[in-house]
C-alpha positions as CSV (number, residue, x, y, z in Angstrom):
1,X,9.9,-34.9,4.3
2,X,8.4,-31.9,5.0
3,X,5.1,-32.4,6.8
4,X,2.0,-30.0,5.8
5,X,-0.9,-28.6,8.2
6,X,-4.1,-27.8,6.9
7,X,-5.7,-24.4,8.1
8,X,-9.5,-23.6,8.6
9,X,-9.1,-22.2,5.0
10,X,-9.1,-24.1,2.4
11,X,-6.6,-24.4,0.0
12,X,-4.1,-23.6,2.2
13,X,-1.7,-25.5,4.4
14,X,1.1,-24.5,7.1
15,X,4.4,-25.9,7.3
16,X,7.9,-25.3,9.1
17,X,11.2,-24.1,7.7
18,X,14.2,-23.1,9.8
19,X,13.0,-19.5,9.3
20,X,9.5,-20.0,10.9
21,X,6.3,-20.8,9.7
22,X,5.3,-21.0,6.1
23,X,2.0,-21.1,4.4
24,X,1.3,-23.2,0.6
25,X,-1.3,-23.1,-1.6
26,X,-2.5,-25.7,-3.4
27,X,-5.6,-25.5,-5.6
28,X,-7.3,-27.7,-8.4
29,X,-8.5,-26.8,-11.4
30,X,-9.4,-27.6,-15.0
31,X,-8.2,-26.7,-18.4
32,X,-10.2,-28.2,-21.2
33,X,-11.4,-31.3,-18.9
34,X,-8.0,-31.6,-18.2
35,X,-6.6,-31.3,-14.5
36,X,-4.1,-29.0,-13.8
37,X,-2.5,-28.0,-9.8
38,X,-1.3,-24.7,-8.6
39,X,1.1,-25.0,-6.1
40,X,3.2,-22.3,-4.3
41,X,4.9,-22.2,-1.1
42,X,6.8,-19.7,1.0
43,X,4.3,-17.3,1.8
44,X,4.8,-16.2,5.3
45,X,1.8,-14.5,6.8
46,X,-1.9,-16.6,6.4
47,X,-3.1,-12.7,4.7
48,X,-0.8,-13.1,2.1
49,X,-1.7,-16.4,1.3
50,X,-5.0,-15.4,1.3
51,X,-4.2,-12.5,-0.6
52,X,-2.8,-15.2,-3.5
53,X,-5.2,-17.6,-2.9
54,X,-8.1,-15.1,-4.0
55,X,-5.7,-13.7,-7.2
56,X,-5.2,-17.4,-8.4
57,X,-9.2,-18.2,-8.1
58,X,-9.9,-14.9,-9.7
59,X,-7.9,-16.4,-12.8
60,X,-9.8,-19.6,-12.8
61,X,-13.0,-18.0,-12.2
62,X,-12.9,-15.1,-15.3
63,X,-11.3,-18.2,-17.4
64,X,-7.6,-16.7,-17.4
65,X,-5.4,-19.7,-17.2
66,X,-4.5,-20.2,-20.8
67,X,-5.6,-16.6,-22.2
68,X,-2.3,-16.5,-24.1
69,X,-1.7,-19.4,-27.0
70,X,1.4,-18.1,-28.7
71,X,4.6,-19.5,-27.4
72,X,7.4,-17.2,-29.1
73,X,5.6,-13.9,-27.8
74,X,8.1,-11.3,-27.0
75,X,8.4,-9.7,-23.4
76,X,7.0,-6.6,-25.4
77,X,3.9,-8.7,-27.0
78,X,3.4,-10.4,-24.2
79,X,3.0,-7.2,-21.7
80,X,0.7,-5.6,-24.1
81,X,-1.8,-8.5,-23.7
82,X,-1.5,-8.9,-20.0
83,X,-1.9,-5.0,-19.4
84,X,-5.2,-4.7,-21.7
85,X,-6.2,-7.9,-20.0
86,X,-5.8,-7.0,-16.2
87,X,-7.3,-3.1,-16.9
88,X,-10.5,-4.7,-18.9
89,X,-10.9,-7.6,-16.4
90,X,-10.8,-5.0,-13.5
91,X,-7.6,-6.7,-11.5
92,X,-5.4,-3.6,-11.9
93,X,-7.6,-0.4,-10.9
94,X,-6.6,3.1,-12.3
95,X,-3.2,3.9,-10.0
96,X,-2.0,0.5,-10.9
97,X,-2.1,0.8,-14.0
98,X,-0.5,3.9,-14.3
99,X,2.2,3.3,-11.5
100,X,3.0,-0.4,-13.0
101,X,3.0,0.4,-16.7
102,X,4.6,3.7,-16.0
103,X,7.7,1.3,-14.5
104,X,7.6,-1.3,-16.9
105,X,7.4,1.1,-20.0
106,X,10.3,3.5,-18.4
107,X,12.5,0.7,-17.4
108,X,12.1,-2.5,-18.3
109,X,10.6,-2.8,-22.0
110,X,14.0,-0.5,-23.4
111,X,16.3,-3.6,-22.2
112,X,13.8,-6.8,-22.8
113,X,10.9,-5.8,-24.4
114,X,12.3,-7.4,-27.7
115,X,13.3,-10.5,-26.1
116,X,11.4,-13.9,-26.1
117,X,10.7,-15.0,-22.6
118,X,12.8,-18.3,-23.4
119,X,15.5,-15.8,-24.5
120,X,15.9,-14.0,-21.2
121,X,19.5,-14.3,-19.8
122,X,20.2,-14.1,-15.7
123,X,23.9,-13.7,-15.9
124,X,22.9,-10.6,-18.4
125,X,20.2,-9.6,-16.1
126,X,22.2,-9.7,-13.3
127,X,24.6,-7.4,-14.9
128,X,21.5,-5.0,-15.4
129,X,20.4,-4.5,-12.0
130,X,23.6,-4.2,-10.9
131,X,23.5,-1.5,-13.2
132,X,20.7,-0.1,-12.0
133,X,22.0,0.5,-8.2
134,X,24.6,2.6,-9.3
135,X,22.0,5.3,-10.1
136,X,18.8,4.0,-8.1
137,X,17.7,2.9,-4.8
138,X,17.6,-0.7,-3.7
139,X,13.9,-0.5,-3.2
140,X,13.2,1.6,-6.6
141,X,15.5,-1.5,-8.3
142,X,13.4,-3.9,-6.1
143,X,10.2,-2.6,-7.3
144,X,11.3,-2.7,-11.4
145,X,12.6,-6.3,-10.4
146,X,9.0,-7.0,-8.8
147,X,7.2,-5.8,-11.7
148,X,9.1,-8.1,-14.4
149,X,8.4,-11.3,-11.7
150,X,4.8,-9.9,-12.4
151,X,5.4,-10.8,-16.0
152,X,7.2,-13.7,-15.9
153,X,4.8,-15.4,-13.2
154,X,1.3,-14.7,-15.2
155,X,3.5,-16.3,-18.1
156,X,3.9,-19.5,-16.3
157,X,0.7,-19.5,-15.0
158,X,-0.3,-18.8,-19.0
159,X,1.6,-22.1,-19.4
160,X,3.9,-19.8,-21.9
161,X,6.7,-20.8,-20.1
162,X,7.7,-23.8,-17.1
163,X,9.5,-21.9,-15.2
164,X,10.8,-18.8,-13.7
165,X,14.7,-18.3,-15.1
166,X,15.0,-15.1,-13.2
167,X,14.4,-16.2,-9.9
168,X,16.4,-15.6,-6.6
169,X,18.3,-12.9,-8.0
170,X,20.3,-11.0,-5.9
171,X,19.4,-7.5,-5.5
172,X,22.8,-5.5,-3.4
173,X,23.1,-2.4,-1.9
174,X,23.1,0.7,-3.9
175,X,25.0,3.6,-4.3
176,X,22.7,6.2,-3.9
177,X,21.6,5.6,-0.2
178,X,17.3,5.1,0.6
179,X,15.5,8.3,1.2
180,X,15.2,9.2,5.1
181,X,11.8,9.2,6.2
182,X,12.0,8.8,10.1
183,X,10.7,11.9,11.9
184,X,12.1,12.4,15.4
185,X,9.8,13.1,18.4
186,X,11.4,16.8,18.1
187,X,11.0,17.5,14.6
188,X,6.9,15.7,14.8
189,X,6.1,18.1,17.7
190,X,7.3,21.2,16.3
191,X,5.3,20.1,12.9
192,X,2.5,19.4,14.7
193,X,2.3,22.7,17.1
194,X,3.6,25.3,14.1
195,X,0.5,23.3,11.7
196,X,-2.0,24.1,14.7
197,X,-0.7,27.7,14.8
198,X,-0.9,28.6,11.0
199,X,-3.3,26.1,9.5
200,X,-7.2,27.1,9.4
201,X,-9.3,24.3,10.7
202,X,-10.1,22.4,7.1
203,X,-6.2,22.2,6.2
204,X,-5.5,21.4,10.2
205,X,-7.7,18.4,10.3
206,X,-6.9,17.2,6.8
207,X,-2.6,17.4,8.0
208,X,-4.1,15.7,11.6
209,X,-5.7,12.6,10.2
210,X,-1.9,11.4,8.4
211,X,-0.1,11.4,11.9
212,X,-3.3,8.7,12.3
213,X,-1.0,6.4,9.0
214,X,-4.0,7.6,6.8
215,X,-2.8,7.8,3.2
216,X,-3.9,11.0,1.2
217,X,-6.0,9.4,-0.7
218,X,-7.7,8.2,2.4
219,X,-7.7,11.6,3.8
220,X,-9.2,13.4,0.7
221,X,-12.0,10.6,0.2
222,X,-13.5,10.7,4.0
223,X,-17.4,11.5,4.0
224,X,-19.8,12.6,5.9
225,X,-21.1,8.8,6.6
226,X,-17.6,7.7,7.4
227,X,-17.2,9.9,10.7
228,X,-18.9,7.5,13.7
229,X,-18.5,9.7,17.1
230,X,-18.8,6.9,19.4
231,X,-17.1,6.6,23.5
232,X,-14.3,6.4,24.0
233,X,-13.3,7.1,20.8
234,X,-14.5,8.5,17.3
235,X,-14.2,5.8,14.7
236,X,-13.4,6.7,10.8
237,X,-14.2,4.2,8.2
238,X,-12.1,4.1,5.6
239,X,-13.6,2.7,2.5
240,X,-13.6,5.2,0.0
241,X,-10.8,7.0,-1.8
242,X,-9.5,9.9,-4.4
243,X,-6.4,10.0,-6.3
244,X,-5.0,12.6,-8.5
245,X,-5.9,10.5,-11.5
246,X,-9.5,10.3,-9.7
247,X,-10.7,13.3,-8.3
248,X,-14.1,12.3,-8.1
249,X,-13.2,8.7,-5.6
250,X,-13.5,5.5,-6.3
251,X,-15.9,2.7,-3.9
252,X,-12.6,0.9,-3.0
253,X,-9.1,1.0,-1.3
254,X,-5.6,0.5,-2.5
255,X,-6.0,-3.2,-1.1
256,X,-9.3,-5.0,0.2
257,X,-7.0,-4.8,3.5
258,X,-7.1,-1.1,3.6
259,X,-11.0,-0.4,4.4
260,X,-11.0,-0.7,7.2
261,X,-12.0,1.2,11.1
262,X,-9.6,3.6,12.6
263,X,-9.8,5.1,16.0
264,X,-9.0,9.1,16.3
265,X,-8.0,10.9,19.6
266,X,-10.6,14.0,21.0
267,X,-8.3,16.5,18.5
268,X,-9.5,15.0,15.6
269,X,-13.2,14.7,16.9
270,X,-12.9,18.0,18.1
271,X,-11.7,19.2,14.5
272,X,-13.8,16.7,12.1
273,X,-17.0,18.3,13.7
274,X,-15.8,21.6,12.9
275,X,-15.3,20.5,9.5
276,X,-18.4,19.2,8.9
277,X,-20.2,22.4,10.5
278,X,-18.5,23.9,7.4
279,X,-19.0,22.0,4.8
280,X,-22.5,22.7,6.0
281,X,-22.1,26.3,5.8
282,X,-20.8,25.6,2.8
283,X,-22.7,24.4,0.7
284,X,-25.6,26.0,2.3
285,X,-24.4,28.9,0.4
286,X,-25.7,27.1,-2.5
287,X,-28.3,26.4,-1.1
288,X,-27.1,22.7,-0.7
289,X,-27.3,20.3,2.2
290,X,-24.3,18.4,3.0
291,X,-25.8,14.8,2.7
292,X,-24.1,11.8,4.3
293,X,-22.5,10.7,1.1
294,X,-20.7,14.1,0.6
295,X,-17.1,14.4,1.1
296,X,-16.2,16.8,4.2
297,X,-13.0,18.7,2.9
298,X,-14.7,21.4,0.3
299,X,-13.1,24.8,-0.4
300,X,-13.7,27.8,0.4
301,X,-13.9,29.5,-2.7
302,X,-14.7,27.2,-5.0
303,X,-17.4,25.2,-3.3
304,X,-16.5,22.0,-4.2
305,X,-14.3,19.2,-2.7
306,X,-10.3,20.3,-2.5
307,X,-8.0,18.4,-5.5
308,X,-6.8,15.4,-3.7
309,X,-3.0,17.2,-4.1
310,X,-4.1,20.4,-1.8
311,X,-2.7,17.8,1.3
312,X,0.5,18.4,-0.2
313,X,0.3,22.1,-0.5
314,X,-0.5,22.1,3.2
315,X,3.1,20.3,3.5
316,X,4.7,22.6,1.7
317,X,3.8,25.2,3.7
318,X,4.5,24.5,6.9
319,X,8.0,22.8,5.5
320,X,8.1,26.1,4.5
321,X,7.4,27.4,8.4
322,X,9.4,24.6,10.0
323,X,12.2,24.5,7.3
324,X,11.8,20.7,7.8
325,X,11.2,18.7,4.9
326,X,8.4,16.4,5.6
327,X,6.0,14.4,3.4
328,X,2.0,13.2,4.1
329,X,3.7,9.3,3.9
330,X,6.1,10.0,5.9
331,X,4.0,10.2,8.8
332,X,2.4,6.9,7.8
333,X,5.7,5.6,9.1
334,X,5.8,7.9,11.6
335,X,2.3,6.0,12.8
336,X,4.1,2.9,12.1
337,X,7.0,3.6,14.2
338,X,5.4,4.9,17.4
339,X,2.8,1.7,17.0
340,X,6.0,-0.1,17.6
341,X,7.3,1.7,20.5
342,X,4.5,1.4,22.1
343,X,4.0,-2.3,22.0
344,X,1.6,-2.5,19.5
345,X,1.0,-6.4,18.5
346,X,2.2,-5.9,14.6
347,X,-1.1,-7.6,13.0
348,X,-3.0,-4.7,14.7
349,X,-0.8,-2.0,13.7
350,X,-1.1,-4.3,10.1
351,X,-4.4,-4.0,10.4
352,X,-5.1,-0.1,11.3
353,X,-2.7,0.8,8.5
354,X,-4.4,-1.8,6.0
355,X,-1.6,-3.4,5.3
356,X,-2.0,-6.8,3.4
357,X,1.3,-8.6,5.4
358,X,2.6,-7.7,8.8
359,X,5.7,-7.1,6.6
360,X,5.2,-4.0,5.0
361,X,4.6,-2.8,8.7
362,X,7.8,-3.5,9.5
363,X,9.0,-1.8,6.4
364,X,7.6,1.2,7.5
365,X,9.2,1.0,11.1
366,X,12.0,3.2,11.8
367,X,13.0,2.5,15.3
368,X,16.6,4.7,15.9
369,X,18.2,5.9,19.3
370,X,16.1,7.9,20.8
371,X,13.2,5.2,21.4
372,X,15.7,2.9,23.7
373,X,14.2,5.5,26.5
374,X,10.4,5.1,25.4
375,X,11.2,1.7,25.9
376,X,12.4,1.6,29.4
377,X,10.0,4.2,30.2
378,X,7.3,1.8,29.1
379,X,8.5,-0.8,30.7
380,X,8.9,1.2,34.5
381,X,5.0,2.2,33.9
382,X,4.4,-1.8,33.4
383,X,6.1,-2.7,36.6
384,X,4.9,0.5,38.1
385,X,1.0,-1.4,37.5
386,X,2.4,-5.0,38.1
């Protein structure tokens, strides 16, 4: 029988598999007088069943348990009313729902949308995504599969439908093999040095702050107020963001996880001051002050904040210099990678890349070859100190 643990937070309990720790949720609550339980198990960091914890109460709280009657909806039906739920209800912000519905319209309505959820087939499913990895990735097929669990899930809890008949299927390898994103030591220096040769300081500092794992939208959002320039090190708060479908920012991250403090080495104080001197000078030419709410990275010419897409302009051209074909993400798992080498505890690194789960960090880790070196040379300068 397995035995469970409670934790300091409630709601949540710890158990043990044969794969390690585990973390349930169990909470109460009440549908017309009536008691009801949610139970789920086999979360497998304490942040992501926090994470679930908070999504569940959120449903109680705004009265969403039971905000679909009709039992013979189709997949279709069914999707409509969850999407114009979650936007008006303020669960799915602006890139969700334009990277989720953008999915689910693309990929998964065409085959199901017609279907009845009690209608859904797994040996035909199956079929479909095997499909699928003849002409996608295994995480692109990974993420349309996540997306229709999405469905299916806030139809149970909608107490449309008792279970989940597309569970545990098994997603193999694809065809077309995963995009490379690991960056060798090489390649990162001679991106780094040619950027500081070419790049004026604005462009510079705004390519500098992704070898730090900032996103772009991180990048493109940081104000004035957000730049600390404290000993030893110059800490950047990261709490507001931009997107290409919102230029002007938004007062949150991708994830609660992701505000969060980052620390920045003397290049990127050195830089960030310079920046801010001209945004100064900037807007001073307008006869503006640059207040502590203003973003930092404004053009030039224009006067105003760059488009949140010049940081990939700023990639293009020094691909274009280097004739290496690097991305602003892929030096997120650059970050991540080097974090590793290092000896970074993984719920730090989880935590400076706001990460909700120490597995996406790991995700993002590309240790090859070349670090087996690092690793002994890290280890010699331990002894060295022992």
């Amino acid at each position: 029988m397995t035995k469970y643990v409670r934790t300091k937070h409630p709601n949540i309990s710890t158990y043990q598999t044969r794969q390690g720790k585990r973390y349930r949720i169990r909470k109460k609550y009440y549908v017309h007088s009536k008691p009801k339980i949610f139970d789920e198990s086999g979360k497998r960091t304490i942040d992501e069943a926090k994470a679930r914890l908070r999504e569940i109460e959120d449903y109680i709280d705004k009265n969403n348990v039971g905000y679909f009657q009709a039992k013979k909806l189709t997949i279709n039906e069914y999707y409509e009313k969850m999407y114009e739920h979650k936007c008006s209800s303020g669960q799915w912000g602006a890139e969700a729902q334009y990277s989720i519905d953008n999915i689910v319209r693309n990929h998964i309505l065409p085959a199901f949308g017609n279907l009845t959820f009690e209608n859904l087939d797994r040996q035909n499913y199956q079929e479909w995504i095997d499909k699928k990895l003849k002409t996608l990735s295994r995480k692109s097929v990974q993420t349309i599969h996540g997306y229709l669990m999405t469905i299916i899930n806030d139809a149970m809890y909608s107490q449309i439908i008792s279970n989940n008949p597309l569970i545990r299927i098994h997603i193999g390898e694809s065809a077309k093999p995963p995009l490379n994103k690991y960056i060798s030591e090489h390649d990162y220096n001679i991106y780094v040095n040619k950027a500081e040769e070419i790049l004026n300081v604005m462009d510079f500092t705004m390519f500098y702050l992704t070898t730090f794992g900032l996103r772009r939208s991180e990048v493109m959002g940081i104000k004035k107020n957000a730049i600390w320039n404290k000993k030893p090190h110059t800490i950047v708060k990261v709490k507001f963001t931009r997107t290409t479908r919102n230029q002007k920012g938004k007062r949150k991250t991708k994830t609660k996880t992701s505000e969060r403090f980052i620390a920045v080495d003397e290049k990127a104080t050195k830089y960030l001051n310079e920046v801010v001197k001209e945004a100064q000078q900037i807007k001073g030419k307008n006869n503006l002050f640059l207040s502590d709410d203003d973003l930092i990275f404004i053009n030039y010419k224009t006067r105003i904040p760059f488009a949140v897409n010049h940081l990939n302009y700023i990639f293009k051209i020094l691909n274009k210099a280097t004739g290496l074909n690097i991305t602003p993400h892929m030096m997120r798992h650059h970050f991540s990678t080097q974090a590793a080498i290092a000896g970074v505890n993984i719920e730090d690194a989880a935590r400076f890349l706001g990460h909700a789960s120490k597995e996406m960090t790991r995700h993002y880790t590309h240790i090859q070859d070349e670090t087996a070196s690092k690793v002994l040379d890290l280890m010699e300068e331990k002894f060295k100190r022992a």
